[in-house]
C-alpha positions as CSV (number, residue, x, y, z in Angstrom):
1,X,-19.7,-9.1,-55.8
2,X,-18.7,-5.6,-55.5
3,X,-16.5,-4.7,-59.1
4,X,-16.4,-0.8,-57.8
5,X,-12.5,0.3,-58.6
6,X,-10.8,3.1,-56.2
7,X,-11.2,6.4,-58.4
8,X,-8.0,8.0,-59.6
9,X,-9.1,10.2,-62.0
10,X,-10.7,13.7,-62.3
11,X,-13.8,12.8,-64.6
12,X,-14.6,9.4,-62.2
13,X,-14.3,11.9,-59.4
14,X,-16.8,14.2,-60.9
15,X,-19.1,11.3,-61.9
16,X,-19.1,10.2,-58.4
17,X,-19.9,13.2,-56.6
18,X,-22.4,14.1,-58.7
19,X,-24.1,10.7,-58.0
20,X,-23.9,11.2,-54.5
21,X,-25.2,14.9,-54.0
22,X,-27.3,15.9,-57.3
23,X,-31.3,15.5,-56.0
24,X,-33.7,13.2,-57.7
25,X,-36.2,14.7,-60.0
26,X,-39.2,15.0,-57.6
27,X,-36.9,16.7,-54.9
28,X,-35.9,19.7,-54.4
29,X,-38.2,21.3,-56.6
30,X,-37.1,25.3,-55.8
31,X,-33.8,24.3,-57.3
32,X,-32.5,24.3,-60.6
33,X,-31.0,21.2,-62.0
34,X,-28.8,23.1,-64.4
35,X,-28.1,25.7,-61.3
36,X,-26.8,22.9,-59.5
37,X,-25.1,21.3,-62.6
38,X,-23.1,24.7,-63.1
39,X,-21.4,24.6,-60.0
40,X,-18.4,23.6,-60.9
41,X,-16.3,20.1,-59.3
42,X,-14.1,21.9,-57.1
43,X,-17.4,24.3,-55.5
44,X,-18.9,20.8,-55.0
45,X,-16.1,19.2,-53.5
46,X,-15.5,22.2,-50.8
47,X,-19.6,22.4,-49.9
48,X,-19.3,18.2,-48.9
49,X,-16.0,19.0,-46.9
50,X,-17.6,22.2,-45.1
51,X,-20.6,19.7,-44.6
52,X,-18.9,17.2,-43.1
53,X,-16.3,19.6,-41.2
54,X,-19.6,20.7,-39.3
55,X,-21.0,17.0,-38.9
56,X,-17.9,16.2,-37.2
57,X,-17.6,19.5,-34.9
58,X,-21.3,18.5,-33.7
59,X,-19.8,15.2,-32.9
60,X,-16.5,16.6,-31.0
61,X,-18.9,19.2,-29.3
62,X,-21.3,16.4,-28.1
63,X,-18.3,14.4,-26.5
64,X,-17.0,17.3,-24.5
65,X,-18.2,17.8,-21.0
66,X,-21.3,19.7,-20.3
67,X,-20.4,21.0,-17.5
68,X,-17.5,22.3,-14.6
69,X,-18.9,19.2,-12.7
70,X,-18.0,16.8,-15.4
71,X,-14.7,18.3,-15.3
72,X,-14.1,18.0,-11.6
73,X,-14.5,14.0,-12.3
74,X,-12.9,14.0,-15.2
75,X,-10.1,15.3,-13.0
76,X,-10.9,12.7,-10.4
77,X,-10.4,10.2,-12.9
78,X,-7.3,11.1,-13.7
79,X,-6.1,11.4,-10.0
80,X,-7.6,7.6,-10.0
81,X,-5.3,6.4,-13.0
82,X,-1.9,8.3,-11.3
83,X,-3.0,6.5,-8.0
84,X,-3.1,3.4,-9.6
85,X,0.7,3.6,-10.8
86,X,1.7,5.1,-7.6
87,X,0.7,2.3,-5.8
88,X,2.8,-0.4,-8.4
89,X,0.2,-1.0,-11.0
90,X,-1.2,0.9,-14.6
91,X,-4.4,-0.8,-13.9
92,X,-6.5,-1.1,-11.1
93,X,-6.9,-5.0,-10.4
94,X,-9.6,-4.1,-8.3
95,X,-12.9,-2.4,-8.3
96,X,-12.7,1.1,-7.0
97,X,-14.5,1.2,-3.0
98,X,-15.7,4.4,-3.0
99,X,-18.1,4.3,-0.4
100,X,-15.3,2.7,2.2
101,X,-17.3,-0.9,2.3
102,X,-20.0,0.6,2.8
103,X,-19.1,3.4,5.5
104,X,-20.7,6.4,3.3
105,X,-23.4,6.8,1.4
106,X,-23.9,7.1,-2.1
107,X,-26.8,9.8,-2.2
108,X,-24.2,13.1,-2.3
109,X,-23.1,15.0,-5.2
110,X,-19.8,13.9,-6.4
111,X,-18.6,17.0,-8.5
112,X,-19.8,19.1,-5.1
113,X,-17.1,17.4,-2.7
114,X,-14.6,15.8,-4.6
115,X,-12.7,14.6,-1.8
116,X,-16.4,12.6,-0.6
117,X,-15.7,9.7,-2.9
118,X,-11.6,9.6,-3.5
119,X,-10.1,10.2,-0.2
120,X,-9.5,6.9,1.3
121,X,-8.1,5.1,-2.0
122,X,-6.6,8.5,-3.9
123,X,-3.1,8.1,-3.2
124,X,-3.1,5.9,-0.4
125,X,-3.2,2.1,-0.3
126,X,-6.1,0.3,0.9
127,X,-6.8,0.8,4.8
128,X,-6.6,-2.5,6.3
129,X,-9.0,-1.5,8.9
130,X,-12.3,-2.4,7.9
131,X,-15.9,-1.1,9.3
132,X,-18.5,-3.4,10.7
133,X,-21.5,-4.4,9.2
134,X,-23.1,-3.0,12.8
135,X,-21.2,0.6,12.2
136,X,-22.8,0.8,8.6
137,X,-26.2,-0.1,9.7
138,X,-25.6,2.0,13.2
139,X,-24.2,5.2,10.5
140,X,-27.2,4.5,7.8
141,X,-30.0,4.8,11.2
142,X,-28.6,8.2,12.3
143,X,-28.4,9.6,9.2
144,X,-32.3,9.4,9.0
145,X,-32.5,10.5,12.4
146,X,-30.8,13.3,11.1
147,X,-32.9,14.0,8.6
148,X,-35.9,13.6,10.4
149,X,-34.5,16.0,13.3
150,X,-31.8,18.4,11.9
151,X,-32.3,22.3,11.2
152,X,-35.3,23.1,9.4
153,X,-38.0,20.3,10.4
154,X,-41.2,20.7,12.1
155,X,-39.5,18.3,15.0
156,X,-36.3,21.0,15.1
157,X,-39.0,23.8,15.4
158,X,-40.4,22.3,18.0
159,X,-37.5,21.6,20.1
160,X,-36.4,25.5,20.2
161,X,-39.8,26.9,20.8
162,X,-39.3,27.5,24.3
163,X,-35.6,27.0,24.5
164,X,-34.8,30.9,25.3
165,X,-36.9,31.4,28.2
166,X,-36.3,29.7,31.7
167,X,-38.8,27.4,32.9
168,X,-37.7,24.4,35.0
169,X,-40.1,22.0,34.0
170,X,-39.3,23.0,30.2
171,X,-38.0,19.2,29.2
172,X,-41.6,17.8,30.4
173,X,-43.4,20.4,27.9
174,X,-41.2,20.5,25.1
175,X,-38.6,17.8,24.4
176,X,-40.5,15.9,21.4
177,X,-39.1,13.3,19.4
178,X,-35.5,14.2,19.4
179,X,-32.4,14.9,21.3
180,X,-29.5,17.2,20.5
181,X,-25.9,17.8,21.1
182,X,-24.4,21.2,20.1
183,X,-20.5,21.1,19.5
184,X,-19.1,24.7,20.0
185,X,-15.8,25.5,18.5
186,X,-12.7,26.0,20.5
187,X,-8.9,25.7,20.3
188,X,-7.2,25.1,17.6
189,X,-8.0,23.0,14.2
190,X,-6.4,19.2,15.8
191,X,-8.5,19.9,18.3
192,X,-11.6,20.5,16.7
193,X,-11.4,17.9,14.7
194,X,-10.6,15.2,17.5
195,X,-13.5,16.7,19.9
196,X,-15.9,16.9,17.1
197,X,-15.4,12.9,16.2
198,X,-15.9,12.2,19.9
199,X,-19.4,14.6,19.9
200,X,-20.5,12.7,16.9
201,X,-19.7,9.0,18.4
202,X,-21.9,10.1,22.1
203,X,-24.4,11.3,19.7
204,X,-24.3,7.9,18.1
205,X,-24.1,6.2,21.3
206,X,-27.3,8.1,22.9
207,X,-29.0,8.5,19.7
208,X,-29.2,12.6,19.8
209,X,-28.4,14.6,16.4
210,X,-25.1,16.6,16.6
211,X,-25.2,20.2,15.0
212,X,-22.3,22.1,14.6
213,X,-21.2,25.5,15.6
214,X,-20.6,27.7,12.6
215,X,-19.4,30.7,14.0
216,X,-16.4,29.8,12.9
217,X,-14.7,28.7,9.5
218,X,-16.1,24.7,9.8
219,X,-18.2,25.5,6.8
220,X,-14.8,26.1,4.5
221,X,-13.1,23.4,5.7
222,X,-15.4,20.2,5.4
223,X,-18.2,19.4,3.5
224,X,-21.5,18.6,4.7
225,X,-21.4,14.9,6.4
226,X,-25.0,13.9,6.2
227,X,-26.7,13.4,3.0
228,X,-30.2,15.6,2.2
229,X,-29.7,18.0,5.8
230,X,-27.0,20.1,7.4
231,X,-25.1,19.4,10.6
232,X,-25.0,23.2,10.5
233,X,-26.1,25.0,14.1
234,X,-28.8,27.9,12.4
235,X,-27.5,31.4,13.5
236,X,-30.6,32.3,14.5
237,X,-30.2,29.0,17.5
238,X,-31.8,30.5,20.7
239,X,-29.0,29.7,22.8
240,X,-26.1,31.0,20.2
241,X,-25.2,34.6,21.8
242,X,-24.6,32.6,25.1
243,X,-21.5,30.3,24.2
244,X,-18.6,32.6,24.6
245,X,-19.9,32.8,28.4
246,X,-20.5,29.5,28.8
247,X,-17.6,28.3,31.7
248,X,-17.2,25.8,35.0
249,X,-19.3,29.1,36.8
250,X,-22.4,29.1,34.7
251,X,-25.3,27.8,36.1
252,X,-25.8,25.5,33.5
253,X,-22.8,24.1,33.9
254,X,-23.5,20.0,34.8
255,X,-20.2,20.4,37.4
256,X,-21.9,23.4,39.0
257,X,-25.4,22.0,38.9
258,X,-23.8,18.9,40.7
259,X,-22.2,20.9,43.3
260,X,-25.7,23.0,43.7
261,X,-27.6,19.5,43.9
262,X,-29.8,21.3,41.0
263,X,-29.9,18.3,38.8
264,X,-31.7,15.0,40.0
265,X,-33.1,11.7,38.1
266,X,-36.4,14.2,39.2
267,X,-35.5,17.6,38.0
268,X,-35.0,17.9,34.3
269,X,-33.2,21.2,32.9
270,X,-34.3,22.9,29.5
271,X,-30.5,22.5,28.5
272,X,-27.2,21.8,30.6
273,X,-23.8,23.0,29.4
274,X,-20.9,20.0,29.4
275,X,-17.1,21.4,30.2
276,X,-14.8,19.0,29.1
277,X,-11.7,20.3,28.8
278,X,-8.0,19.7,29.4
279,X,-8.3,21.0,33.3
280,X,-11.9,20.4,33.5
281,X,-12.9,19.8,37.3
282,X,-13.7,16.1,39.3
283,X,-17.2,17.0,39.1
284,X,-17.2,17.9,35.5
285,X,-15.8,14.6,34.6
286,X,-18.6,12.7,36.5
287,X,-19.8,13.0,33.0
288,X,-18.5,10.0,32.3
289,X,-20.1,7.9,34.9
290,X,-23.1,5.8,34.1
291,X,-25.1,7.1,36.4
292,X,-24.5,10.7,35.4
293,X,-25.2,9.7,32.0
294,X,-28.8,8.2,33.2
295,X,-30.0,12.0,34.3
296,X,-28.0,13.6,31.5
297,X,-30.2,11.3,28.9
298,X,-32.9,13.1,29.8
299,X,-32.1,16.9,29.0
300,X,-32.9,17.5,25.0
301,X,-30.3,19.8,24.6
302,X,-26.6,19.4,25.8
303,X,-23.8,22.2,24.8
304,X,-20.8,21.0,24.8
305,X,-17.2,22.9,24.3
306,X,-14.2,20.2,24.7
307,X,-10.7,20.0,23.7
308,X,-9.5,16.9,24.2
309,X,-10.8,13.5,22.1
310,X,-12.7,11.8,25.4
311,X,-13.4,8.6,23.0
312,X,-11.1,6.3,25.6
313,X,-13.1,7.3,28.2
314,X,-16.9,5.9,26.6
315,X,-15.2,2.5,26.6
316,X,-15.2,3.2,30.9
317,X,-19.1,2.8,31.1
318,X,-20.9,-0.5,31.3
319,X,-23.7,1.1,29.2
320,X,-21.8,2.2,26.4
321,X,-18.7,-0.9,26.4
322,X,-21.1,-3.6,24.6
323,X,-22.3,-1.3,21.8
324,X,-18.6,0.3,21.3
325,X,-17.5,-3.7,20.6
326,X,-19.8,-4.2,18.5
327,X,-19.4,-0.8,16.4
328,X,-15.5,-1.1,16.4
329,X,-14.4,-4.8,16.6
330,X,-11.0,-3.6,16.1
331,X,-10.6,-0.8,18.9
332,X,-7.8,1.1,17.7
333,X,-9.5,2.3,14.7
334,X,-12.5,4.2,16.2
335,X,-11.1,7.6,15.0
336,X,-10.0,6.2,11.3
337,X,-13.3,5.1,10.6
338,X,-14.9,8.2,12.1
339,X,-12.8,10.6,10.6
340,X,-13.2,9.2,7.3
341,X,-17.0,8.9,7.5
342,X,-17.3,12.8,8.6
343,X,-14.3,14.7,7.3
344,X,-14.3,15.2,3.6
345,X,-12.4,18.4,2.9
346,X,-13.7,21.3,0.4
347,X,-12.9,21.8,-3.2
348,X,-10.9,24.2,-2.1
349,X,-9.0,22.6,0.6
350,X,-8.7,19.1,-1.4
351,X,-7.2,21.2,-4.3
352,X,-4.5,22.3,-2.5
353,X,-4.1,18.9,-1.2
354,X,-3.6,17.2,-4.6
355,X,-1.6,19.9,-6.2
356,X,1.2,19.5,-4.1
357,X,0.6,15.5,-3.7
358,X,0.9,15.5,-7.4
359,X,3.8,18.3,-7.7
360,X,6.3,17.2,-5.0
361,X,5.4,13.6,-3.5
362,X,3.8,11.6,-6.7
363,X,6.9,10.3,-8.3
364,X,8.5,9.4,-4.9
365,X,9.3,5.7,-4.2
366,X,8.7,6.3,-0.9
367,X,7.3,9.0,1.3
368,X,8.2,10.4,4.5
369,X,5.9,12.3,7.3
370,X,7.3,14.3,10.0
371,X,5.3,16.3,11.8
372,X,6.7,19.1,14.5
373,X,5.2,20.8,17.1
374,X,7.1,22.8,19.7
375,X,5.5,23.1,23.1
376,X,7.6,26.4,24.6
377,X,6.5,29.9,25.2
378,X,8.9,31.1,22.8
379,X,8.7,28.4,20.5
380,X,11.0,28.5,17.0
381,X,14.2,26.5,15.8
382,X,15.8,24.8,18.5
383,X,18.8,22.5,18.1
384,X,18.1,19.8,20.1
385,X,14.7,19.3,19.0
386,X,16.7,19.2,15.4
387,X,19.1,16.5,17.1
388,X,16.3,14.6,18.2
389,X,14.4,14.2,14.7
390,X,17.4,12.9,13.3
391,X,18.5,10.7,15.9
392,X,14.8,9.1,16.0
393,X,15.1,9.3,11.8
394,X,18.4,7.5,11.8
395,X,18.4,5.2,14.1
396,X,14.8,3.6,12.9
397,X,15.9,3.5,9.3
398,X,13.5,5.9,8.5
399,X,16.5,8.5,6.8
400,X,19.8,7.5,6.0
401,X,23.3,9.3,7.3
402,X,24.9,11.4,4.9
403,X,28.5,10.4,3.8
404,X,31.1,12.0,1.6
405,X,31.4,11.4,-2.1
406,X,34.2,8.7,-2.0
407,X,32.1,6.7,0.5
408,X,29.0,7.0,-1.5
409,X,30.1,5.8,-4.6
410,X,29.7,2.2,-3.0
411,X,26.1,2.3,-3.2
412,X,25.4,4.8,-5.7
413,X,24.7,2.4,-8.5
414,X,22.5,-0.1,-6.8
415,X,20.0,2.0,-5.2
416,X,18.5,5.0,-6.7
417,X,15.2,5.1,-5.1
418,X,14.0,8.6,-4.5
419,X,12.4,9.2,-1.2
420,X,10.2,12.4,-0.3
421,X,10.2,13.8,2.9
422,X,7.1,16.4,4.0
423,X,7.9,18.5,6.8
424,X,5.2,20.3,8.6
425,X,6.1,22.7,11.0
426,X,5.0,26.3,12.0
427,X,9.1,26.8,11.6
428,X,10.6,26.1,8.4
429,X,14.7,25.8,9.8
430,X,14.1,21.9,10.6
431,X,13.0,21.4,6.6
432,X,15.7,23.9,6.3
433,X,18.3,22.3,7.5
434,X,17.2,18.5,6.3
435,X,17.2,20.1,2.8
436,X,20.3,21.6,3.1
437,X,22.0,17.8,4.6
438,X,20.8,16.0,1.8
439,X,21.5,18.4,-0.8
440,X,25.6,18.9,0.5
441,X,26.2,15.2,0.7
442,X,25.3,12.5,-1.0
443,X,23.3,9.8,1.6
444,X,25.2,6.2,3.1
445,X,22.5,4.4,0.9
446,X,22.4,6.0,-2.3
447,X,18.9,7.0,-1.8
448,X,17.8,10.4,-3.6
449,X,16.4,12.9,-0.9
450,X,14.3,15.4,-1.5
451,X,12.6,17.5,1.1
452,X,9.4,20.0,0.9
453,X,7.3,22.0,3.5
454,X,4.1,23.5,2.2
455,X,4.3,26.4,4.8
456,X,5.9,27.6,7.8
457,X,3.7,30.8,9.1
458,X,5.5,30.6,12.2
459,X,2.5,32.0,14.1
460,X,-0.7,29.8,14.7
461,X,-3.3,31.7,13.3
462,X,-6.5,29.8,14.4
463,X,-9.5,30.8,12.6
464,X,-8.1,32.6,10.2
465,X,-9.8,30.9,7.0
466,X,-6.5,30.5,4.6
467,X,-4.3,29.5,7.7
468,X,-6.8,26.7,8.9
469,X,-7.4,25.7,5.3
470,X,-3.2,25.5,4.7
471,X,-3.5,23.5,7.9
472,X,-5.9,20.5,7.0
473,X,-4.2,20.1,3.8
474,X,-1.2,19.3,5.7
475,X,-2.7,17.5,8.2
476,X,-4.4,15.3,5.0
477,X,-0.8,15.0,3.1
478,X,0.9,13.9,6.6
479,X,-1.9,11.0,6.7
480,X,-0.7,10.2,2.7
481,X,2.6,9.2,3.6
482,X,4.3,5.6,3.9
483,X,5.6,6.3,7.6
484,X,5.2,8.9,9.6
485,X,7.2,10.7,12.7
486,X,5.0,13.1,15.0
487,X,5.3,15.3,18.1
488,X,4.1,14.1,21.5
489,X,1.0,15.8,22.7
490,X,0.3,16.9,19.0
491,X,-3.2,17.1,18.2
492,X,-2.1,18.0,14.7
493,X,-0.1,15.1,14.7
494,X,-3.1,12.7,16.0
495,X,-5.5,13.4,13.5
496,X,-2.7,13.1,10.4
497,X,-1.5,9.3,11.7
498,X,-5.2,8.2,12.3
499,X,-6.1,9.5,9.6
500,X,-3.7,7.7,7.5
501,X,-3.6,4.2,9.4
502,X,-0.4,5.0,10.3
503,X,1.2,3.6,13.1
504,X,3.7,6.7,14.1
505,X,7.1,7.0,15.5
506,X,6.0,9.5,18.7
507,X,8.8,12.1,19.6
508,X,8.8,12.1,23.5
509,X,8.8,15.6,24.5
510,X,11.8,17.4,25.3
511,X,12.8,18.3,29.3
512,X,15.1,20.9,29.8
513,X,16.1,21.8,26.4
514,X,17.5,18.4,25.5
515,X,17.1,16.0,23.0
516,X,15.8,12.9,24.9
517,X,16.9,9.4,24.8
518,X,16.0,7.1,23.3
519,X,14.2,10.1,21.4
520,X,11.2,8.1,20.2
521,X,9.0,5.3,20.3
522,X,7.0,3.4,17.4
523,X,3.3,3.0,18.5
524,X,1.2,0.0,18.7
525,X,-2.1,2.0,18.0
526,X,-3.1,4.5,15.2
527,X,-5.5,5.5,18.0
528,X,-5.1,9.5,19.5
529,X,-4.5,9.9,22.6
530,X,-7.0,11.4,25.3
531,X,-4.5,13.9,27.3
532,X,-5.4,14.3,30.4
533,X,-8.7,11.9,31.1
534,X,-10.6,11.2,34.3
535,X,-8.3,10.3,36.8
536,X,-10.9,8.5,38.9
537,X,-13.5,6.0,38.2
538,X,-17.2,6.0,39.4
539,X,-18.7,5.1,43.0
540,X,-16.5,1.8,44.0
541,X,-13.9,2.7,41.7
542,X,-13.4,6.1,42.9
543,X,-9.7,6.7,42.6
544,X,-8.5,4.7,40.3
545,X,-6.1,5.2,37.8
546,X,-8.1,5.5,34.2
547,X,-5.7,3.8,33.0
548,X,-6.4,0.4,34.3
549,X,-10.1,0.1,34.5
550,X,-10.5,-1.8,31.2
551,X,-7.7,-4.0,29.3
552,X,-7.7,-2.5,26.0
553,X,-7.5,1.5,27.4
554,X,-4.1,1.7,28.3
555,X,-1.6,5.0,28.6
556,X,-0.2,6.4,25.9
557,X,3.2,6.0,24.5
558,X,4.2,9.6,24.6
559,X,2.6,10.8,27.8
560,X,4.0,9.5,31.7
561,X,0.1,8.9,33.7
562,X,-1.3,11.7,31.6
563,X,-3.4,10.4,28.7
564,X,-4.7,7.5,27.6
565,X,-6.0,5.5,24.4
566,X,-7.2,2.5,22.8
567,X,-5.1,-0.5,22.0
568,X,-6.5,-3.9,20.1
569,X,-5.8,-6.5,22.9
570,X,-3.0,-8.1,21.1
């Protein structure tokens, strides 16, 4: 039994420290034992407080991070806990799914792309579009490929050996192993983003590696996709000086070669250049027809400039339809799951992103998207485009009418829920004016509006680095929201609601400077829309209308014979 008492007094103190510090005869040899019994109580007492002061500070300096990395998911972790209240719970019931069941990889760097990891569940509630076991194993296969193919490798070197010099036999001498398809950058960032998903899924269909032009900013706007390689086109690629003059006249051009009759199943080029564009020609679009596709398997290296997100149109060809089921069981969800397996924004970018999730959106019950693009030569504020967002607003309950003070004094004491609505726009009078609605008088439900717009540049300044980053972070808030209104025709606007899993409220497009009615329509699919698709089939089903060739690719919402896009059967 321990009979030790608490000490209380001066000489038990003394007694005790002494006992605990003075050394044993055989130690400390050097040292004096009357030396050391001169010091007197209170020089004793301050050396064991500076000696464990510093035992602790090694302790405290251990636990701290070692590193900016550490700190970056630190952060991460935070953002992970405010997610978890957000979304109606302190703790998180379930186990974090990074990896998207299984749609990315865990072999990245987490501290070098934050956003890699945290994108899908930060913020958002779980997407209830889920990827096939076939996509993951299809994803997992390309990504060696990849690596076994992409810049840098003996089998990459071989491939561009003889690519700058003409020779019309050069496929016969020098294709190798692998296959290539070369995105080149054009229009603006919605664009980009949409073409570049539907370059990656032919590449996935045909099983070629898909390198990326990087003459532009691409490289501070989205991490690298594939783990151990870059989907990075090398500056020093043979055919790189020749893009800008690539166009429907070159004769590299498969529409031209077509015309010429200088492509057959017998004559293979060194490379072939693929327009598909809004106003591409006929011939152009025979691109999609299987037996185009049988002599364009053949060239190693296709170039490719597109605006438009062709995806709808794969589903057209035999080949390709039984491999698209089996990749995306649930149709509409093609771009989600791409878009979410390729884009993961930058540091930078996914900064900007949280900052202004956390500082203006966070503590919102509910949160609002509207997205507005005006297609007009002299584009700005106009009032019936105004008139339109609130009479689409309004009459889906998406935004409440504003009432005087009298009237709202009904509902003012049973429902306070705040509500944040983001507005992006190259124009900030429609925030403007919102803002200025909500802020004079009080709403018919009691509901607290607030209204925010991260920018309004008035001017689209494509490839401008700051402007394009500014963009994707709004295009990523947009797809963060609980509902979500967007502009017909928007590519902007696409990419945010797919993004999201959002099925949108579509703003029909205005006709002679009026606000149309009914002014907009909720959508079925989160799919985009392809504008302007093949307006024929191929052979027999020359002529027909794209739109009816298979069930599930039907015409979109907000476009009259001009665009089409998947749909789940039901």
């Amino acid at each position: 039994m321990d009979t030790k008492q608490p000490l209380d007094s001066d000489d038990e103190e003394q007694t005790y420290y002494q006992r605990s510090i003075q050394p044993k005869p055989d130690q400390w040899k050097k040292i004096s034992g009357d030396v050391f019994r001169a010091l007197g109580l209170k020089m004793k007492i301050l050396m064991t407080v500076i000696f464990g002061g510093l035992l602790i500070g090694s302790v405290i300096l251990l636990s701290f991070p070692h590193s900016f990395s550490d700190q970056l998911l630190d952060a991460t972790s935070n953002d992970q806990l405010l997610a978890a209240t957000i979304n109606g719970s302190s703790e998180s019931k379930t186990p974090h799914d990074k990896l998207i069941g299984g749609l990315l990889t865990a072999d990245f760097d987490e501290p070098s792309c934050v956003s890699r990891y945290y994108q899908s569940s930060l913020y958002r509630k779980p997407s209830p579009y889920k990827p096939s076991e076939y996509l993951v194993s299809k994803l997992r296969s390309y990504e060696k490929l990849h690596k076994r193919c992409g810049p840098g490798t003996e089998a990459y070197k071989e491939a561009t050996k003889n690519l700058g010099h003409d020779d019309d036999n050069y496929a016969n001498k020098s294709v190798g192993e692998c296959k290539y398809a070369v995105w080149v950058a054009v229009y603006g960032l919605g664009n980009r983003i949409l073409t570049l998903a539907s370059v990656f899924l032919y590449a996935l269909l045909t099983e070629r590696v898909v390198l990326v032009d990087q003459s532009k900013d691409i490289s501070d706007l989205f991490c690298e996709p594939f783990p151990g390689t870059s989907w990075l086109l090398p500056n020093d690629f043979p055919l790189v000086k020749q893009f800008d003059g690539y166009g429907r006249g070159d004769s590299h051009c498969y529409g031209t070669m077509l015309n010429n009759h200088a492509i057959s199943a017998n004559s293979t080029p060194r490379h072939i250049y693929l327009d598909i564009l809004h106003d591409s020609r006929d011939e152009d679009k025979m691109f999609f027809c299987p037996k185009d596709q049988t002599m364009i398997d053949k060239v190693p290296w296709l170039v490719i400039k597109t605006n438009v997100y062709f995806v709808p149109s794969l589903w057209f060809s035999p080949t390709f339809r039984p491999e698209l089921m089996k990749l995306f069981p649930q149709k509409e969800a093609v771009f989600h799951h791409l878009a979410r397996y390729l884009f993961h924004p930058t540091n930078q970018v996914w900064g900007m992103v949280t900052r202004y999730y956390k500082a203006h959106l966070a503590r919102a019950d509910e949160r609002l998207g509207i997205q507005i693009r005006v297609f007009d030569d002299n584009a700005g504020y106009f009032q019936h485009v105004m008139d339109q967002i609130l009479s689409c607003t309004q009459r889906e309950k998406l935004l409440p009418q504003v009432v005087t003070q009298e009237e709202s004094k009904v509902n003012a004491s049973t429902n306070q829920k705040l509500k944040a609505v983001l507005v992006t726009s190259l124009y900030p009078e429609y925030a403007d004016r919102l803002k200025s609605m909500f802020w004079e008088r009080p709403s018919s439900t009691g509901e607290i509006i607030e209204v925010y717009q991260p920018s309004g540049e008035r001017v689209q300044q494509t490839d401008t680095k700051i402007h394009d980053q500014k963009a994707l972070a709004e295009m990523y808030l947009l797809s963060l929201t609980d509902n979500i209104v967007t502009s017909a025709r928007s590519t902007f606007g696409y990419v945010a609601h797919s993004l999201g899993g959002l099925k949108p409220w579509l703003l029909y497009q205005p006709k002679d400077f009026k606000a149309p009615d009914p002014p907009c329509i909720r959508s079925t699919s989160i799919d985009p829309c392809h504008l302007t698709p093949p307006s024929h089939g191929c052979d027999a089903d020359w002529g027909t209308y794209s739109g009816k060739v298979v069930p599930f690719v039907r015409e979109c919402e907000d476009r009259e014979h001009d665009g089409i896009k998947l749909f789940d059967e039901l």
